[in-house]
C-alpha positions in Angstrom: 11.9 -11.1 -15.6 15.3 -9.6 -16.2 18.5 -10.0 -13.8 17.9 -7.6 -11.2 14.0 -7.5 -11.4 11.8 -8.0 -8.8 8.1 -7.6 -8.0 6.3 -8.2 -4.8 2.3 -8.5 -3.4 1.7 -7.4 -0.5 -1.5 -7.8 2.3 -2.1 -6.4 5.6 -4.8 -6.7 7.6 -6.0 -5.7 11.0 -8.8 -7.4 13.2 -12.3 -5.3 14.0 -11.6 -5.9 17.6 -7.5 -4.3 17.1 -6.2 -7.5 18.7 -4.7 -9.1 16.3 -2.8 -7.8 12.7 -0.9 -9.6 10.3 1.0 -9.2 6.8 1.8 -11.5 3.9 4.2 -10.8 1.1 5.3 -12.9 -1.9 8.4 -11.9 -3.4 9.4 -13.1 -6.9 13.5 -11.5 -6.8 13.3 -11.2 -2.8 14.5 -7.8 -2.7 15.3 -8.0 0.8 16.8 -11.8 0.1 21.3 -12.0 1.1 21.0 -14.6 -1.2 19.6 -12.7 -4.6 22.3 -9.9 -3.6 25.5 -12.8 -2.9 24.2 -14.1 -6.3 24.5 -11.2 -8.1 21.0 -11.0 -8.8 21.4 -13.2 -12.0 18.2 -15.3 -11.6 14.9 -13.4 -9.8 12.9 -16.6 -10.1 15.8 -18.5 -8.3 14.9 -16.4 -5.2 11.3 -16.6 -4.0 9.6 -16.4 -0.4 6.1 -15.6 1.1 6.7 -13.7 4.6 3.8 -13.7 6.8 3.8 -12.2 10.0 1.4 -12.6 12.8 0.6 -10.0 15.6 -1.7 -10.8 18.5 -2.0 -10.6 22.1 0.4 -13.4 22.8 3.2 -12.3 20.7 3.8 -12.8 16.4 5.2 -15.6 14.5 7.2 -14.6 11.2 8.2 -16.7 8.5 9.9 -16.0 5.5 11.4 -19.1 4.1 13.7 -18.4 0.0 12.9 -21.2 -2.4 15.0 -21.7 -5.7 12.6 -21.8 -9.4 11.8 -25.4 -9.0 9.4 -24.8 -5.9 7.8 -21.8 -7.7 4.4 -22.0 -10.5 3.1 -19.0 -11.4 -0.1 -18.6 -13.5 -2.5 -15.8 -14.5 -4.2 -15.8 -11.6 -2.4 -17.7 -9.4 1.1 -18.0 -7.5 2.5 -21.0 -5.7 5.7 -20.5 -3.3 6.3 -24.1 -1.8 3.6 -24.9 -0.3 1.9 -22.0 0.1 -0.4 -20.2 -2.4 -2.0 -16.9 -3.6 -5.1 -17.5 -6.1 -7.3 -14.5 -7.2 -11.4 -15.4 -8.5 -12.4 -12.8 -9.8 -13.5 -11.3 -6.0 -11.1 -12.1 -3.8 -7.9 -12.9 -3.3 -7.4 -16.3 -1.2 -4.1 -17.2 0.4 -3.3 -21.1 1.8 -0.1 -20.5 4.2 2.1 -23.3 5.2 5.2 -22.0 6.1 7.3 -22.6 9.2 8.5 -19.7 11.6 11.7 -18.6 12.4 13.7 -18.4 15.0 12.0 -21.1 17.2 10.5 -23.7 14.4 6.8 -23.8 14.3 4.2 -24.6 11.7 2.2 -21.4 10.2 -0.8 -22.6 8.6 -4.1 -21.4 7.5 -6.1 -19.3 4.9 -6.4 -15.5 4.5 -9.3 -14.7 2.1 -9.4 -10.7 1.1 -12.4 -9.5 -0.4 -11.7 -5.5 -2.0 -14.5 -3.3 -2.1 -13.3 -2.0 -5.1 -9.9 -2.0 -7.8 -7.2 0.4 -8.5 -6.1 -0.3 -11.7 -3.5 2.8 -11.8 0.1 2.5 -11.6 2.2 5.2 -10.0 6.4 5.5 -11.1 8.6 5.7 -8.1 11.4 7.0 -9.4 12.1 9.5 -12.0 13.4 6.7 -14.4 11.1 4.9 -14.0 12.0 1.6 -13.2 10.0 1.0 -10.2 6.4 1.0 -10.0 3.7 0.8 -7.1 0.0 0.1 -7.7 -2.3 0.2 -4.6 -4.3 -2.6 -5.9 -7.3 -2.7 -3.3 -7.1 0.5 -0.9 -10.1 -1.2 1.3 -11.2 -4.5 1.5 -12.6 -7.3 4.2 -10.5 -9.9 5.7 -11.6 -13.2 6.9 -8.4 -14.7 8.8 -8.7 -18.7 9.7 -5.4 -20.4 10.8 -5.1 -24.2 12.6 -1.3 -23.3 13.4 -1.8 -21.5 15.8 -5.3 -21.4 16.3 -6.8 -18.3 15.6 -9.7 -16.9 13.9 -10.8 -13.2 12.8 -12.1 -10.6 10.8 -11.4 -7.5 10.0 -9.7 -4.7 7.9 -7.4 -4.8 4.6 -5.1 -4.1 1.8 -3.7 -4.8 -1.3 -0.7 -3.6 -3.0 2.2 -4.8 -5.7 5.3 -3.1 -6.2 8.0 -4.1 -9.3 11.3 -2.9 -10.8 14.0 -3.7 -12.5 16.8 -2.8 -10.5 17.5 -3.5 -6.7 15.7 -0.9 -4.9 18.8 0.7 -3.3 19.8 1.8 -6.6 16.6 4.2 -6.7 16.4 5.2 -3.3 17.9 5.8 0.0 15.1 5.3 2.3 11.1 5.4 2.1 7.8 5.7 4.5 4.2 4.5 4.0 1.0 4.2 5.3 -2.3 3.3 4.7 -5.5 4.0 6.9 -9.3 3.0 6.8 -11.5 6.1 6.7 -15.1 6.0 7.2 -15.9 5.9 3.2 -12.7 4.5 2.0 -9.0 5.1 2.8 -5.5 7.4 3.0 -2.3 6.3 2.1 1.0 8.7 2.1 4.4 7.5 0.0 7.3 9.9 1.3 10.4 8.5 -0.8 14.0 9.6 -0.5 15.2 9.3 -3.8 18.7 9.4 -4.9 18.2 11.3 -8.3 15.4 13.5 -8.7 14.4 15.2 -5.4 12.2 13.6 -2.9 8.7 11.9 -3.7 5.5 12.5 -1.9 2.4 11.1 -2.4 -1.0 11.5 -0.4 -3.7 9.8 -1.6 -7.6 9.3 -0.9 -9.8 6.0 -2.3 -13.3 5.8 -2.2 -14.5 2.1 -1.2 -15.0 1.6 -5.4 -10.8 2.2 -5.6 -11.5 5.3 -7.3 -9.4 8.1 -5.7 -8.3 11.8 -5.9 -4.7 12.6 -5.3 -4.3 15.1 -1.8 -2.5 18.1 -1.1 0.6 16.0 2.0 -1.0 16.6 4.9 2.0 18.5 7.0 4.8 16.1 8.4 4.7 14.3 11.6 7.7 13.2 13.7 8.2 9.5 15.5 10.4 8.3 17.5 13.1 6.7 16.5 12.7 2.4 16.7 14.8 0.8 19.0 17.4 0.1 16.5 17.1 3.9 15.2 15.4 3.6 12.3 13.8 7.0 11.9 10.5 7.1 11.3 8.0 10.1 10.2 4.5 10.4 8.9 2.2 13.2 7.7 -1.3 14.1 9.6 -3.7 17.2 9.5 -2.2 18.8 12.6 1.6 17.7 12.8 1.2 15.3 15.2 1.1 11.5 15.5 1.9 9.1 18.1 2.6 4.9 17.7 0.5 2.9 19.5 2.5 -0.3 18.6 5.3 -1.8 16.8 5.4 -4.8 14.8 8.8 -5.2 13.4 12.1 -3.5 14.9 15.0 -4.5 12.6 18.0 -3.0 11.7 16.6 -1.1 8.1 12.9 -1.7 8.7 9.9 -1.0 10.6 6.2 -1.7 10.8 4.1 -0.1 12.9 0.6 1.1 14.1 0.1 4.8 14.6 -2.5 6.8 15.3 -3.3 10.4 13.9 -5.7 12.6 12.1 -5.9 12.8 8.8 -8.3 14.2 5.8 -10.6 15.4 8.4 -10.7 11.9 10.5 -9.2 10.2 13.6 -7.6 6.9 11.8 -5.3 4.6 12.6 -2.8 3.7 9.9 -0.2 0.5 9.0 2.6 2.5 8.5 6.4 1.4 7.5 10.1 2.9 7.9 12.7 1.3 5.5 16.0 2.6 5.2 17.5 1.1 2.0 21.5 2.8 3.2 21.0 0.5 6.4 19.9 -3.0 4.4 23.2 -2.0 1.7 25.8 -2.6 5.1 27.2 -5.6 4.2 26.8 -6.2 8.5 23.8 -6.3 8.2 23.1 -8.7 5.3 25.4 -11.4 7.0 22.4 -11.2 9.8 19.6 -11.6 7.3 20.1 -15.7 7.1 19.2 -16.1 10.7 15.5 -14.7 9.8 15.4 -15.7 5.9 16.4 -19.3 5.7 16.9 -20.5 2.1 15.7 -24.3 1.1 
């Protein structure tokens, strides 16, 4: 991978009973990493991390520990991070977590196994030079959620996505929002991407469960409120009008959240995320990164 590279995979899943949610991303180049920015971004291997964040009914734990290219093997079908792991079969992905959490130090262990109904195997450019790429990898897929640390068990609802480039992301754009929703025979996701050359990217897309999919006319816009740090957020739904039903992450350039609207004909509740790329740039706010991202 080049100086400046990056790639990312990323999972999120939601319980069948809606109490519980979670995300897991593996960077290789953390984009998001003080560290790969302070260093110049000479080495992308140098700065690795798996973030995994946990949402039930009595609170989240988040992790996202940077490791230097000793602690890091990768394989065809398999990435280690430290001592946690991503490992594909053939039918599912299966992730081994063991990770401590941040800001009060507890253990995060347990196993994620994510079984897609079916593949996308179709890349989509980001940017009009194409230097970043997205590929919804599995737009539907079952999740079976076992953790000893803390103790919690589920099923439920998930995706699978990658993203990669070879240039920080803030070079390409100023700010982005996704989503992705479960529908009854598949699932939606909408890309809205500010971009700072070429005019502003929209994507509305709908999968089958077999990962085929037909690309959608963007449903009109929705507003959201603002996040408590005043991130703005939007989305898109049939009738102009969405609502969040909760937030998972408030930070100073990013947001996650749970929001509820219609869209392609359905009632669905979608992941969606805010990220503001002019925010992360403030040097301000990259000296506040350590205090979440710890680097061993």
């Amino acid at each position: 991978m080049d100086p400046g590279g990056y790639v990312w995979w990323y999972v999120d899943a939601l319980s069948d009973d809606g109490r519980h949610g979670l995300t897991i991303i593996a960077f290789i180049g953390s984009v998001f990493s003080p560290y790969y920015a302070w260093s110049g971004r000479r080495d992308p291997i140098n700065h690795c991390a798996v973030n995994v964040a946990l949402y039930g009914p009595r609170g989240k734990a988040w992790a996202m520990t940077e490791r230097g290219r000793d602690a890091v093997n990768r394989g065809a079908n398999a990435l280690k991070i430290g001592p946690s792991t991503m490992a594909w079969d053939g039918s599912a992905l299966t992730i081994a977590i063991d990770e401590i959490a941040v800001p009060v130090p507890r253990r995060l262990r347990g196993t994620v196994r994510i079984e897609p109904f079916g593949i996308n195997t179709r890349y989509f450019h980001l940017d009009t030079a194409r230097r970043h790429i997205w590929r919804p990898i599995a737009p539907a897929a079952r999740v079976v959620a076992q953790f000893s640390h803390p103790d919690i068990a589920w099923r439920g609802t998930g995706y699978i996505d990658m993203n990669a480039g070879d240039e920080p992301l803030e070079a390409a754009f100023n700010a982005w929002t996704w989503s992705r929703a479960n529908l009854r025979e598949g699932a939606a996701i909408l890309y809205d991407a500010d971009r700072r050359e070429g005019g502003p990217l929209s994507l509305a897309l709908r999968f089958d469960k077999s990962g085929a999919f037909g690309p959608m006319a963007p449903p009109p816009r929705a507003a959201l409120p603002r996040t408590g740090w005043r991130v703005a957020r939007q989305t898109r739904s049939d009738d102009g009008a969405a609502r969040v039903t909760r937030c998972f992450e408030d930070t100073p350039f990013y947001a996650r959240s749970l929001v509820s609207a219609r869209l392609f004909g359905e009632s669905a509740e979608s992941v969606h995320e805010s990220l503001s790329l002019s925010r992360f740039s403030n040097p301000v706010v990259r000296l506040m990164l350590p205090f979440r991202m710890p680097r061993w």
